[in-house]
N, C-alpha and C positions, 0 to 999 in steps of 0.2 A: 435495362437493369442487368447488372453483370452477375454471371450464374453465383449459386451459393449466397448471395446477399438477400438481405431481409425486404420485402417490400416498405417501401418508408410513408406512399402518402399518395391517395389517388389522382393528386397533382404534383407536376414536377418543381413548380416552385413552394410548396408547403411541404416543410421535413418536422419527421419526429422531433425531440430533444433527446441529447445520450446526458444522464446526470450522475457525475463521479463523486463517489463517497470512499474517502480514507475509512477505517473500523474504527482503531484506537481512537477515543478521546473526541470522534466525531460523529461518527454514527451509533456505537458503542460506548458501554463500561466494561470490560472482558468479555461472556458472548449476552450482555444484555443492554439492548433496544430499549430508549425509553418509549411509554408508550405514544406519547405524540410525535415522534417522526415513526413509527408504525403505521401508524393513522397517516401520515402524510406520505407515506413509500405507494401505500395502496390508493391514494388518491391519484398518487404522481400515478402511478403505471395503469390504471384505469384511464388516465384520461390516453394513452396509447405514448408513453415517452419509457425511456428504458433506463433501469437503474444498472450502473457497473459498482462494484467493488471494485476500488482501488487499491491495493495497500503491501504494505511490507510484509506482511505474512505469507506462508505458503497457501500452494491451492490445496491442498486438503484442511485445515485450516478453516479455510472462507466459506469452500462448500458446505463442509458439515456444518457449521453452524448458521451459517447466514442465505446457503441456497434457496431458502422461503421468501427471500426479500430482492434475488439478483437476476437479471437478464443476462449478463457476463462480469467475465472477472480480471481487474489485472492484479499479478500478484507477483511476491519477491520484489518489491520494489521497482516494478515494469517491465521487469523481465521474462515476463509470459503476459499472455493475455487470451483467453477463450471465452466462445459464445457457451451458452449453454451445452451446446453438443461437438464444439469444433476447436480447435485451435486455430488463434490467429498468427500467433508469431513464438518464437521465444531464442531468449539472447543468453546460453548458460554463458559460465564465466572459464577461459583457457584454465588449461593445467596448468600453465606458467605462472596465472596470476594468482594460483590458490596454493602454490607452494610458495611465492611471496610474500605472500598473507600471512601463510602460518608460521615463516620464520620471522615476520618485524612480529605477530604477536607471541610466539615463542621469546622470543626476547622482554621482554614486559611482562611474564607470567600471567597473561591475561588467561581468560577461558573465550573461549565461541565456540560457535556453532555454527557449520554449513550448511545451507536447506537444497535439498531436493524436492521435488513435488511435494512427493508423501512420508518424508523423512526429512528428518537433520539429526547432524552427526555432531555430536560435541567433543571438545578436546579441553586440557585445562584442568584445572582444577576441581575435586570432585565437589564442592560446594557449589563451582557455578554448573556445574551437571544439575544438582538436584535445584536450584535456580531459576536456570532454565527453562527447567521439563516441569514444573509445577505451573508454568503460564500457558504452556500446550496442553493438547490432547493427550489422556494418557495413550501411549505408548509409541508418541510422536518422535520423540528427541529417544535417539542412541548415540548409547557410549563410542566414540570414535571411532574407527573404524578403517576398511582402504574407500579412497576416494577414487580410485584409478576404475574408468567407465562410468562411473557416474555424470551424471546430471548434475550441476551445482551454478544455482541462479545466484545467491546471494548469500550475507551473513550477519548474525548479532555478535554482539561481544559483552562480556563479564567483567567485572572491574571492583575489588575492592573497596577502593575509595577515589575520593575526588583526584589525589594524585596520580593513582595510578588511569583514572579515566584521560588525565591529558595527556599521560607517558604511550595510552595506546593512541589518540588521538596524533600527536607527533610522528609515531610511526605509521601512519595512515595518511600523513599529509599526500596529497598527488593522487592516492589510490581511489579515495572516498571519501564521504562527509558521514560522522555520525547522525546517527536522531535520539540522543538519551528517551527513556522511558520515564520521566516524572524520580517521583522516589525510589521506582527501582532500580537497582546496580544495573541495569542492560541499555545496549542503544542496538539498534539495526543500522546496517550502513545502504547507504546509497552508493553502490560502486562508479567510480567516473565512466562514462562513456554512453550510458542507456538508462533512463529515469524516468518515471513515473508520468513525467510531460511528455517524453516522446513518446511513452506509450499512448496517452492520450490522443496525440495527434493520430498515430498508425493505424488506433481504434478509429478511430473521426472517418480516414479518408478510405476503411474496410468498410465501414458501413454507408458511406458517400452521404456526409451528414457535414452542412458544414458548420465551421467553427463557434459561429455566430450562435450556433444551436448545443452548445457545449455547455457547460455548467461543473465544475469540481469544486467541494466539500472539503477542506480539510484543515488540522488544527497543528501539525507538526513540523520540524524542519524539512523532511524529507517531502512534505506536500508542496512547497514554494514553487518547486520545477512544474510541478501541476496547475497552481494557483495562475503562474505567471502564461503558461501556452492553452489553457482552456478560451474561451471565447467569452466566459465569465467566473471570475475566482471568488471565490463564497471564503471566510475563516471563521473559525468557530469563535465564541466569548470566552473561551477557556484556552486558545489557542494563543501558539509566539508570537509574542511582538514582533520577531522577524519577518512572520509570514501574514498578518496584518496589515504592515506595510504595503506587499504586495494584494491585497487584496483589493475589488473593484469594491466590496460590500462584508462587512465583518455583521454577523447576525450574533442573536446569544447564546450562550452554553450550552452545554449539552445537555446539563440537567433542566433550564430555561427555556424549555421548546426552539433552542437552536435549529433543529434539521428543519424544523415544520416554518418559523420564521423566514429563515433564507430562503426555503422556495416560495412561501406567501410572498416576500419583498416585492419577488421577478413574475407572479404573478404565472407562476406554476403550476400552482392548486385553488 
């Protein structure tokens, strides 16, 4: 076993399960757990398999609310990833590419915001400030700011209306893929190059689990890269048709005992 790693199984050929859950829309409504995938988290990890958060959010974020339920976390859309006491990786995003950013969205008078761990910085218009920071923690999101030495993993953006959502979309082509948020004005982006799936895997072969013992949860655009490099992709009943497609097993809702179904299917719980 290689130092720092978790003992997985008092034989070499029987490994844990790692099982990845996006927040939004799949394991959550904002920070609330229905209570049958409660009941199903603590079964799951009773029987010795380990829950990660996956998700676009920051880590302060996931921790605060959802540490009762995680063994590790990937967060900003893959670009970090930590055991409960460790860091395993993380991919901030160059200077170069956050002042391209904010000049194609400068251009399009959008709003966003950069996230750092335990901050993000919004820019834009003051209406997508108050926005924003109404679906965080208080006192998560600040008003703009210098970004120069920071840490900056990822970003959402503010929009309007439908027009202006494609105007920023357009200037985003190449950079990233949106994930809209439902009826809210915001989407998170996936920036090109490091997503939610390689996290997956980097998590996978940190913990020497292999793939086969994998399992992701999720209902969004941005969970596809997930759905599609796990060893098994779960999509929620409320989840894209997009990411449907790519699924091995679409279970039900979230409000439908979705999380608790999907792992009954595989025979989890």
């Amino acid at each position: 076993m290689k130092e720092g790693r978790t003992l997985l199984s008092f034989r070499k050929d029987i490994y844990m399960n790692l099982v990845f859950f996006d927040i939004d829309g799949t394991l959550a409504i904002g920070r609330n757990i229905p209570d049958s995938a409660k009941k199903a988290i603590h079964a799951l990890r009773k029987n010795g398999d380990l829950v990660w958060i996956c998700t676009g959010r920051a880590l302060r974020y996931a921790k605060s609310n959802f540490h009762m339920y995680a063994n590790g976390y990937i967060v900003s859309n893959g670009r970090e990833a930590y055991t409960c006491c460790a860091k395993i990786f993380e991919k901030p995003l160059a200077m170069e590419q956050i002042r391209e950013i904010q000049k194609r969205l400068d251009a399009v008078h959008a709003g966003y915001v950069f996230f750092e761990s335990q901050n993000g910085h919004c820019f834009g218009p003051e209406e997508a400030y108050r926005t924003i920071a109404e679906e965080w923690d208080p006192g998560f999101i600040l008003p703009g700011g210098d970004l120069i030495g920071k840490k900056i993993y990822n970003f959402d953006v503010w929009f309007k209306d439908a027009e202006q959502y494609h105007a920023i979309e357009e200037q985003l082509n190449g950079i990233g893929v949106l994930n809209p948020h439902g009826n809210h004005p915001t989407a998170d982006v996936t920036v090109s190059g490091w997503d939610k799936g390689d996290a997956l895997l980097a998590v996978a072969e940190y913990m020497n689990v292999p793939l086969d013992h994998t399992y992701a949860f999720g209902d969004g655009m941005n969970d596809i890269c997930m759905i599609r490099k796990a060893g098994h992709g779960i999509a929620m009943g409320n989840g894209q048709d997009a990411l449907k497609k790519e699924a091995e097993y679409v279970t039900s809702g979230i409000l439908e005992d979705g999380v608790w179904n999907g792992l009954k299917h595989f025979h989890l719980i």
